[in-house]
N, C-alpha and C positions, 0 to 999 in steps of 0.2 A: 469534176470535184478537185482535180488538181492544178496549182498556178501554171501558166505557158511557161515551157521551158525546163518542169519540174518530171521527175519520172516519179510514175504511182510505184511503191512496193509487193513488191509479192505477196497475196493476201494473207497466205497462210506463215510468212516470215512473223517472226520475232519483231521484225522494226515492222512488217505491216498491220499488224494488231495497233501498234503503238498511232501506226498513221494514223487509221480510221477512227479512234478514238480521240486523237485530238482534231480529228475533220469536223466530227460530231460535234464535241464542245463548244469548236469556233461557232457552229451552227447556231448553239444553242443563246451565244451570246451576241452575235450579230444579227438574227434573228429575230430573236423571243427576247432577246435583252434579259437573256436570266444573270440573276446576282451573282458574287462569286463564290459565294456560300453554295448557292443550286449547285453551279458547274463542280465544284471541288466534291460535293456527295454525289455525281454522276460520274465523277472519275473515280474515287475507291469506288464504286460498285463495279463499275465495270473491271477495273484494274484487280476486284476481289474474285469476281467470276472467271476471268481471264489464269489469274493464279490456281485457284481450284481446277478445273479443268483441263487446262491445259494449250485451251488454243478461245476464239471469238469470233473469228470471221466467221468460221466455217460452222460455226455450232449446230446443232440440231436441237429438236425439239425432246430428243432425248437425254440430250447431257443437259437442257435448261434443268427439265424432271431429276436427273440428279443433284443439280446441283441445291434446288430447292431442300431436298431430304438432306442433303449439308447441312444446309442451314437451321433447320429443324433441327438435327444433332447437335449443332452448337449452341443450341437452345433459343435462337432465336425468336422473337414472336409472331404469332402470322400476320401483323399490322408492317413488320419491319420484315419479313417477308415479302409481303408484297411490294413495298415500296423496291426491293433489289429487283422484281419480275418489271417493275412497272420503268427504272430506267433500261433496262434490257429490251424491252418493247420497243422505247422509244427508238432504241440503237438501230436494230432490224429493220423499224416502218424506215429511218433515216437511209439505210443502206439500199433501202429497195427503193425507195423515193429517187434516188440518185445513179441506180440502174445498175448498182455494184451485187446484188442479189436479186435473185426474181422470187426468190419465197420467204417469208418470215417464221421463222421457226418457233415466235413465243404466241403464235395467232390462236394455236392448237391448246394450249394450256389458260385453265383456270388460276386466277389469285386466290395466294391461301385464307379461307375464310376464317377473321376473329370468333372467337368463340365468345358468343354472345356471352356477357356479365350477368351474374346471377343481383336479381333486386334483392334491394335493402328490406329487410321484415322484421317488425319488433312483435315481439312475443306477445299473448296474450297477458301476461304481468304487467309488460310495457305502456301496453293500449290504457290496461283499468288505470296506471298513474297518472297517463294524460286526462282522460277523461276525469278523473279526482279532480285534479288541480285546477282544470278548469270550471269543472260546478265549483269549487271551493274558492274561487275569483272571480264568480257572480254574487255567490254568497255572501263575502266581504263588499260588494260594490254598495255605496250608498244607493237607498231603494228610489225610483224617479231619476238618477243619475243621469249622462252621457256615457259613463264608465258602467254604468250596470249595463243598461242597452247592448253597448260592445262585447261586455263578459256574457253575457244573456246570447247574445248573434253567434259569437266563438262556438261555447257547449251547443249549439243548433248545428253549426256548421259541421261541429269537429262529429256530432250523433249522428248525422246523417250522411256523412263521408263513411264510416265505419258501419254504417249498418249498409249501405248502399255499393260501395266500392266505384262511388260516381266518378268521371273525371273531374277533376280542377273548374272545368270554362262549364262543365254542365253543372255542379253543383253553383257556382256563383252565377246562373245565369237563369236558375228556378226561376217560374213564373209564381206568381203571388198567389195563384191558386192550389199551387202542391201541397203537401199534408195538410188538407185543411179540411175539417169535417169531419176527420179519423179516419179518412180513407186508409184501405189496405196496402196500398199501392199508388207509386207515381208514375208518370208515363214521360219519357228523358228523351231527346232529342240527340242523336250521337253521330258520330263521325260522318259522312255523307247522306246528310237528314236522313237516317237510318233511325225508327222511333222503336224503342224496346219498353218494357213494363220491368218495374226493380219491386218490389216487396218493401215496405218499414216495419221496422220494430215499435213498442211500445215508447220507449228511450227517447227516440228519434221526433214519437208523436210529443212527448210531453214538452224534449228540448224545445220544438218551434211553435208549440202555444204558448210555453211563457215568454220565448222572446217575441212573438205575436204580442203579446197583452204588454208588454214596457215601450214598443217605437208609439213615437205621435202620430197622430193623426194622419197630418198631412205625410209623411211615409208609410204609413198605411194605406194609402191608397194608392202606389206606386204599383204598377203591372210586374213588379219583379219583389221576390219574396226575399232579395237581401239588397235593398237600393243603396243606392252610395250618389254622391258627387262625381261621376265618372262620366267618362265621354258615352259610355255604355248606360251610364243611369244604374250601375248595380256593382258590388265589389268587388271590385279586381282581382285578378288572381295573386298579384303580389301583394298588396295589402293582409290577403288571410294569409298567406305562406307567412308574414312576419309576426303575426301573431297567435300563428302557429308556433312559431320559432321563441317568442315569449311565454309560452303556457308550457313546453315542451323545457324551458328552463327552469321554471317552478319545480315542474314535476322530478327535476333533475336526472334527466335523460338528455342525451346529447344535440344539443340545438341546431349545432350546423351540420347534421343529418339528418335534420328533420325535414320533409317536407311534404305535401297533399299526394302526392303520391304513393310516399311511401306508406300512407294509411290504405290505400288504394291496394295496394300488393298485401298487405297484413290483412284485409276484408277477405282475399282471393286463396289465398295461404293458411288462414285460420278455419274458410269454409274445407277447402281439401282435407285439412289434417283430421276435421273430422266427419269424415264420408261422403262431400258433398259429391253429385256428378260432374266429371269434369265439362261436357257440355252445358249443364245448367250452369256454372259459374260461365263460360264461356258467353252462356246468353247474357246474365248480370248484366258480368264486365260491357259489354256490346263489342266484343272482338268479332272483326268479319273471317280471322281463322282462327281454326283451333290449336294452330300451331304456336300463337300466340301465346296461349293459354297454358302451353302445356309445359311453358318457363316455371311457373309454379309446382308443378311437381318435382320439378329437377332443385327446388329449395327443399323442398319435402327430403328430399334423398339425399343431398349435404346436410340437412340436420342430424339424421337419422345414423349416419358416417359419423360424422362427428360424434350424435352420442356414444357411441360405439367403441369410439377411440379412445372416449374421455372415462367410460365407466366399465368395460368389462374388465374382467379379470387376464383374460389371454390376450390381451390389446397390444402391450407391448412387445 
């Protein structure tokens, strides 16, 4: 690792820290050709470990573990945690690559895992204004329309995302035979052709007969229950998300939060809050765990917090 002629530093020195760390660097940019942005946040991290600590070469797997809990005390996040574990890593495979360590001391430790983000949920309040606004822009659509048709597909779309807690690519990709006949029930096609049965409401039945009775003909006989001009033959996922995002500003609720998912999560959230089984929603949803699932009740319980803060008396 060092030029002929060059003597390597004592590992454990003060200037041998410094060597290895710029050994590494060069590596990184003779190499991998990293930017100088990369190499300059590979230098503080290690130059911040290094400081904390007290030494690098020699580190162990137990001062990494400290020093992580540093970092955590200084509040760091576990995303920008990790990133400090993850040039540290690299430092170690490099020293060992190079035959200057025979053990890696960060091989033994986990990166700290983000704490999954709680979804977005709008309220039961919320949902009734969307859904207003949108019967109430079928309503106004001239009758025979192109624009009634659209207003008409929306309130179907938006009934049976909310009564179903379908995905996005299943709901727009219904076959033309789904709620049709008054069936109880549709049978959905999900993540690893995994076929589950959802339940409809009443709502749901009435939204996609009338928009059934306004498309023509010849879309009427499309093997998909919401066709479109698409390379798919049926409406794109972003198409609805935008007129989602139109009906959602009617209703005057916040548009660039809106989107098919987040009705997705308010179907999963609105059944828990009131007594659903978390398995059966699990089935609904078509989650292959229930760990997935059980993200919803942890909104459940920041609601609950929150009420709590906002209205008792001893809060403060």
């Amino acid at each position: 690792m060092t030029q002929a002629g060059s003597a390597k530093p004592v590992a454990g020195g003060g200037g041998g820290e410094v060597f290895y760390i710029e050994a590494f660097l060069e590596m990184l940019a003779a190499e991998r050709g990293a930017a100088d942005n990369t190499i300059a946040g590979y230098r503080r991290d290690l130059e911040d470990f290094h400081a904390s600590a007290g030494l690098l070469f020699h580190a162990t797997a137990d001062d990494l573990r400290r020093y992580l809990g540093v970092l955590s005390r200084r509040g760091l996040a576990p995303a920008s945690q990790a990133r400090r574990l993850s040039a540290l890593r690299q430092f170690f495979r490099f020293l060992v690559t190079e035959g200057e360590r025979t053990d890696d001391p960060s091989a033994a430790l986990e990166s700290p895992k983000a704490r999954r983000g709680l979804p977005k949920v709008l309220s039961v309040s919320d949902v009734d204004k969307l859904l207003k606004a949108a019967h109430e822009a079928a309503a106004a659509a001239k009758p025979g329309s192109g624009r009634e048709v659209q207003a008409l597909r929306t309130v179907a779309l938006l009934e049976l995302l909310y009564a179903t807690g379908l995905r996005i690519s299943e709901l727009v990709s219904l076959p033309a035979a789904a709620a049709r006949g008054g069936r109880a029930f549709i049978t959905v096609t999900g993540k690893g052709g995994r076929e589950r049965i959802v339940p409809l409401n009443d709502a749901s039945h009435q939204a996609v007969a009338a928009y059934r009775s306004a498309i023509s003909p010849a879309r009427a006989g499309s093997r998909w229950l919401f066709p479109a001009a698409s390379a798919a033959g049926h409406l794109t996922r972003q198409a609805f998300a935008r007129d989602l995002k139109t009906v959602a500003a009617a209703a005057g609720l916040n548009a660039a939060a809106m989107s098919p998912h987040v009705l997705r999560h308010a179907f999963a959230t609105h059944l828990l809050a009131n007594g659903a089984d978390l398995r059966a929603v699990q089935m609904l949803l078509g989650h292959a765990d229930i760990s997935t699932t059980q993200i919803y009740t942890h909104v459940l319980e920041e609601r609950l917090r929150a009420l709590v803060a906002d209205h008792h008396p001893l809060a403060d």
